[in-house]
N, C-alpha and C positions, 0 to 999 in steps of 0.2 A: 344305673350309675356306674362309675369305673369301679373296677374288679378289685380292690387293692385291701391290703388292709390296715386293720385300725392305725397301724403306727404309722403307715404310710401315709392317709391321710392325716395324722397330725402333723407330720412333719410339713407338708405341703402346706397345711393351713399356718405352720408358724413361715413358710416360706414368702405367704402372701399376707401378713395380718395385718398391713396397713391398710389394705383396700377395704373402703367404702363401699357398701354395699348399695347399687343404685340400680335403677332401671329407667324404662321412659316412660314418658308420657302418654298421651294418646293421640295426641296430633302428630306426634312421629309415629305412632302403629300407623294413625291413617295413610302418612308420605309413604313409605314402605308397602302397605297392603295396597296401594294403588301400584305400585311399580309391578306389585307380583301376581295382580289379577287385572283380566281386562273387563270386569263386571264392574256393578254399579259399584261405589265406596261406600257399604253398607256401616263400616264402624263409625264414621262421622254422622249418621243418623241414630245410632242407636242411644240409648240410656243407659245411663254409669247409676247402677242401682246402691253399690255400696258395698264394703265387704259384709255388714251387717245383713244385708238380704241373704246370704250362703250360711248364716253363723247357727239357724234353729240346729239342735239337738237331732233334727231325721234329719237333715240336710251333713252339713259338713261341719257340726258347732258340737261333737261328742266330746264327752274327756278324755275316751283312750278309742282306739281304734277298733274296728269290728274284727271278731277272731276270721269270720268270710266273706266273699265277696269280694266283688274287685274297687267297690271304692271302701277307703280307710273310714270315711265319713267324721275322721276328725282334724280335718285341712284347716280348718280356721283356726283350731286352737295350738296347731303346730304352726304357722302362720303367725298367730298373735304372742305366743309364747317363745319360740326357738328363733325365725325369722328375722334376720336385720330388714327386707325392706321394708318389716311391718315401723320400722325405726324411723327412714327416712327421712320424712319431714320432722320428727323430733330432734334428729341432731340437728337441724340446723339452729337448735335453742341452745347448743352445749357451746362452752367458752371457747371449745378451736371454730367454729362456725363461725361464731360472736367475730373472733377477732381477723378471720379472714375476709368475712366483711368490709370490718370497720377498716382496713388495709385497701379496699378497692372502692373506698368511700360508698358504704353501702350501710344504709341504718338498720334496717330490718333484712335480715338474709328469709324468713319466713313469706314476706310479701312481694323479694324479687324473684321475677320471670325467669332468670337466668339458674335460679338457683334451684326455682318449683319445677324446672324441666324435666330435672332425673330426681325429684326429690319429695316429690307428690303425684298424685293425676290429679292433671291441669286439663281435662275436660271442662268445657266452658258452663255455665251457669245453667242455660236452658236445656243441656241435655245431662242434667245432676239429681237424682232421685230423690224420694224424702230421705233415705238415709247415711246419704251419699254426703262423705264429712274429709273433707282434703286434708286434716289430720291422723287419717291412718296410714297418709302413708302412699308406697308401694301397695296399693291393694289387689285384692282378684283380676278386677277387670283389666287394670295395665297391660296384665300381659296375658289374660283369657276372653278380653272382647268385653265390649260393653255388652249388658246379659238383658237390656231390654226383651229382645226379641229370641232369646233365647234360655230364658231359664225356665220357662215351663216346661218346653223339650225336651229336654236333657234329664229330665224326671226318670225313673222307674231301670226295669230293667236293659239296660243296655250289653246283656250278655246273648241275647237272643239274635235270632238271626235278621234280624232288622236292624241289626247295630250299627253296619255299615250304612245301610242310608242313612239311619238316624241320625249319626254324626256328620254326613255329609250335605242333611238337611241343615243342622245347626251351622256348619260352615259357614254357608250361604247366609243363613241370620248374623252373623257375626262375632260367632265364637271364631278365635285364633287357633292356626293349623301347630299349636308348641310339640307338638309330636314329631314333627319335620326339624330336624338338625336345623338343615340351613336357615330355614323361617326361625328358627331361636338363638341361633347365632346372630343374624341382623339383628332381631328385635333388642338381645341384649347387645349385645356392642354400640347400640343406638346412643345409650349413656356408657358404659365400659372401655367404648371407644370413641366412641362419636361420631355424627353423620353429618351429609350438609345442612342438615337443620339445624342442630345443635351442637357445641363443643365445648369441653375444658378447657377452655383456652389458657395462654401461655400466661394472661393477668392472673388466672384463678390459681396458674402456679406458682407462681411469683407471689401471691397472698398468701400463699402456705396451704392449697389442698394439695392432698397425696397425689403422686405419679400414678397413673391409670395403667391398670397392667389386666391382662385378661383372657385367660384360655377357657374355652368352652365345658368340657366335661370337666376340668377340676373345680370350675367355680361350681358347677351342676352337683359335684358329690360333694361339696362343701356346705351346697344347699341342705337344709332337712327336707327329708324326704316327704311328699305329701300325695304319693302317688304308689300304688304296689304294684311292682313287674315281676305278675305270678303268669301263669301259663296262660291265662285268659289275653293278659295284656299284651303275650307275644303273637297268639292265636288272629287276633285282631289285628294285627300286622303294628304296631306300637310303638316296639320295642328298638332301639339302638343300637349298636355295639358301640363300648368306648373308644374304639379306635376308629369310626365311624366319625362317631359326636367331633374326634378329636381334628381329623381329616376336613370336614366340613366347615367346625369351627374356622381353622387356618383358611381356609380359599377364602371363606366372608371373608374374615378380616383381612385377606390380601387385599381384596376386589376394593372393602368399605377404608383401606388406605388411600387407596390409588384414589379415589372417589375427594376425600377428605386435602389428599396432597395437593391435585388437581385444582381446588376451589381455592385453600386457602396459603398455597404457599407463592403466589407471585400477586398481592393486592396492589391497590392503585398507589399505596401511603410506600413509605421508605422500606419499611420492613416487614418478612411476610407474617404469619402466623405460625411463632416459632412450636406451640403444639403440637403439628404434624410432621415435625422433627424429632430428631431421635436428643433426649435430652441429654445422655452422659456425653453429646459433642463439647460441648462445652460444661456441663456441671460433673468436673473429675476435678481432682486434685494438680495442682502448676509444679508439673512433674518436670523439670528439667532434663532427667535423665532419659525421657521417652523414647521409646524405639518404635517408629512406626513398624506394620508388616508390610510384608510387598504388596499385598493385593489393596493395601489403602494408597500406597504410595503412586500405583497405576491410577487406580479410583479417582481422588479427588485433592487439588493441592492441600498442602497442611493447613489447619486453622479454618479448613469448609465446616459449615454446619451439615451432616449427614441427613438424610431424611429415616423417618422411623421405617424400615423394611426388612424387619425381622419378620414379618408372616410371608412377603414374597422371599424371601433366601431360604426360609423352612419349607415353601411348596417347589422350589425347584429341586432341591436337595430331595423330596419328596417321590418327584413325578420322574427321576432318574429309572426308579425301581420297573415304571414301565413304557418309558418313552425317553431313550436318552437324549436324540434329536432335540425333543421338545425341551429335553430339562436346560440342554444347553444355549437352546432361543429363549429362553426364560432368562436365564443366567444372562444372559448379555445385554439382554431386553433391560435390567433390573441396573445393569452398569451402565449404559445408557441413560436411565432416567434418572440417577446420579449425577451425571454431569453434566446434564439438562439441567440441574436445578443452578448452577452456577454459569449456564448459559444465555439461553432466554425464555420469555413465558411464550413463546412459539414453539420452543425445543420443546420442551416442556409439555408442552401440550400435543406434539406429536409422539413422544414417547410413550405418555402415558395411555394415548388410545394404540398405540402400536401394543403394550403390553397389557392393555384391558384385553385385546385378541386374541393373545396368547392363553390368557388366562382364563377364557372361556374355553379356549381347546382344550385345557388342563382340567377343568372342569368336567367335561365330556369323557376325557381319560380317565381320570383318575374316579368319579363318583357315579359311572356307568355298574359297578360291580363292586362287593366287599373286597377289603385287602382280605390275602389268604395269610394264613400262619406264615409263611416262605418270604412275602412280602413286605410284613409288620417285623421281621428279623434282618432282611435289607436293608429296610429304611433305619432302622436301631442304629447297623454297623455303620450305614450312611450319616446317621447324625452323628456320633462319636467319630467318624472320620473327618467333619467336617469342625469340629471340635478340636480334636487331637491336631490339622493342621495349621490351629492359631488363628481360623475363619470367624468368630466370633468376637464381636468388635469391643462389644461393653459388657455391660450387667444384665440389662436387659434383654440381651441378645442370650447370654446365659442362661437367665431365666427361663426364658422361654425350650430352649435348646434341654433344658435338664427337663419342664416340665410332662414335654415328648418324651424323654425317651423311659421318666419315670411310668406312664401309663402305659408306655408296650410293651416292658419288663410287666405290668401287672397279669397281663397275659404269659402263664407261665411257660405255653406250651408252645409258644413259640421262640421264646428271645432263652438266648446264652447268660445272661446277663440277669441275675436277680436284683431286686429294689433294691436289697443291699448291699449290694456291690457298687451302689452311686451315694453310698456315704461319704466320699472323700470330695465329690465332684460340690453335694450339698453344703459338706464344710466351706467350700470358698463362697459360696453364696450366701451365708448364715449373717454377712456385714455389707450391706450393699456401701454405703459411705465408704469401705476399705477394701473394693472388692480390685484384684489385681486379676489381670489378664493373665501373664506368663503364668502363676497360681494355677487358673482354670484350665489351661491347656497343658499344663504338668498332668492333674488329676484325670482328665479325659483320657489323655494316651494311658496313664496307667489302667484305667477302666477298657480301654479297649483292649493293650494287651494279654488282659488277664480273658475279657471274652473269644480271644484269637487263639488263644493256647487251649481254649477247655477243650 
């Protein structure tokens, strides 16, 4: 998990405490694990055993964890104890549920589909085990594979030199590849963001569920831990770096916008699916004094609703470090499909496969090879430059923007720039309701020139 410390993360976690902890289902593993294997779709065959089948005492159900070895073997009882998804289908019985509900004329939010998506495993009936109980939740299998055909496997020592197949034999049965960034960025973003299968749509915010906000390794070191990255786990090839998880994250959720933008922003009805918009376009305060910046004033006339594209303006900003060419077809690619969106659903739809292209080159660039310490300090200077220029439209674009560049400061050895030195930038984020822009680009310039001076 990211390198940071304790106070680090709690400030992040007070940064993000509205978020609802959610994941998906299993019919969305399946949409996804077909997209990323051209083999049979073994997870829609398999049996959802239950978190109950992993909970014995020699399995993964101890009270504390093993002093050796490389499993804890107590995953279930930090799962059922520490874990919110072990929550999920429970909140949806607590009065904000109740009443965002009864707001989208919904009696039972417990029995609606829309709600069981990221809120239970909604595997279907006949592939549900005897223990298998759609009130725990977020369980195992969501996001480890239905374990039919794979929990006998997975038995004994996996430290031996057979581990490699072994694991790659379970693959095959239909354990989930959650070692792979990019496969757990999709998987989570499936609810965190949402995919073409599923969405928070713009009613569910308008009922009153929280704004969906979501970076990969902060929500992952937010997680408790249920996994040890000892030197066996790196040996095994396993292991992540946070700037890695961090990297990967963003391109999904470039790619899984564009995806999302694509579908649901030009429908047959009057209005699109305002979701896949960036919300503070229109939920700020009726600011009369407002000063637009130049780069919106080119962008899009006043009073557009913006599309959400804070993960493509973070990977172009990104992919400067080693393809300026490329960052700058990016860049233009991203302004474009901007005013595509108040053009037509032809523009539209040419834009968006013009920069799905790009973004598979960036792709290729940028996750062919680790960022180097040299690199992870670019992209630093390059985000607060991009900060510091008033490039940063909302909150959410802030968010996001501080929560990069808090995790490559957590890397000491490369950035200028300690975590505590984005105390001030934090402070303007600490109110999202009152968050001012001019604010945030005061704070950034002073944080950058204190990193330019050292």
């Amino acid at each position: 998990m990211i390198n940071a410390s304790l106070a680090t993360l709690i400030r992040i976690s007070q940064l993000v405490h509205l978020v609802v902890v959610v994941t998906l289902s299993l019919g969305v593993v399946s949409a996804f694990a077909t997209e990323m294997s051209s083999g049979n779709d073994i997870h829609s065959e398999a049996k959802h055993l239950g978190v109950a089948s992993c909970a014995n005492s020699v399995c993964h159900g101890r009270a504390v964890a093993v002093e050796h070895g490389n499993i804890m073997q107590n995953e279930y009882r930090t799962w059922a104890k520490y874990d919110h998804h072990s929550r999920a289908y429970a909140i949806l019985k607590n009065a904000d549920s109740k009443r965002i509900a009864a707001n989208m004329g919904i009696s039972d939010p417990t029995k609606e589909p829309a709600c069981l998506a990221c809120h239970a495993d909604t595997t279907p009936a006949n592939l549900q085990g005897e223990k298998f109980q759609i009130s725990d939740g977020i369980g195992c299998e969501v996001c480890h594979g239905g374990a039919e055909k794979w929990i006998d496997s997975h038995y004994g020592n996996n430290t031996n030199a057979d581990a490699a197949a072994l694991h790659q034999a379970n693959l095959k049965n239909g354990l989930l590849p959650t070692e792979n960034p990019s496969f757990t960025a999709t998987l989570c973003q499936s609810c965190h963001l949402g995919n073409t299968n599923q969405l928070a749509n713009h009613e569910m915010m308008a009922a009153g569920h929280p704004r969906l906000r979501f970076e990969l390794d902060t929500w992952l070191a937010l997680m408790p831990a249920h996994h040890r990255e000892d030197a066996d786990y790196h040996q095994r090839g396993k292991a992540s770096s946070a700037s890695a998880r961090w990297l990967e994250g963003r391109m999904q959720a470039a790619q899984d916008s564009l995806k999302l933008l694509e579908k649901h922003s030009m429908p047959d009805g009057l209005f699109p699916e305002l979701a896949v918009f960036d919300c503070h376009s229109c939920h700020r305060p009726m600011d009369t004094q407002i000063q637009r910046p130049l780069e919106d004033k080119k962008l899009l006339p006043a009073g557009s609703v913006r599309i959400n594209d804070n993960a493509l303006r973070t990977l172009a900003t990104v992919v400067t470090v080693r393809d300026q060419t490329l960052a700058k077809e990016l860049s233009d690619a991203i302004r474009q499909l901007n005013q595509a969106t108040v053009a037509s659903k032809e523009a539209l739809q040419a834009s968006s496969r013009n920069l799905a292209t790009l973004l598979k080159k960036s792709e290729h660039t940028m996750l062919t090879s680790p960022l180097s310490n040299s690199e992870q300090q670019a992209i630093t200077t390059a985000l607060l430059k991009q900060g510091a220029s008033g490039d940063v439209r909302d909150y959410a674009d802030a968010e996001q923007l501080f929560l990069g560049l808090q995790l490559l400061s957590a890397n000491k050895s490369n950035s200028k720039v300690s975590a505590k030195r984005y105390d001030d930038i934090f402070a303007i984020l600490n109110d999202e309701q009152n968050y001012t822009p001019s604010k945030f680009k005061a704070a950034v310039q002073k944080t950058l020139k204190a990193a330019t001076e050292k």
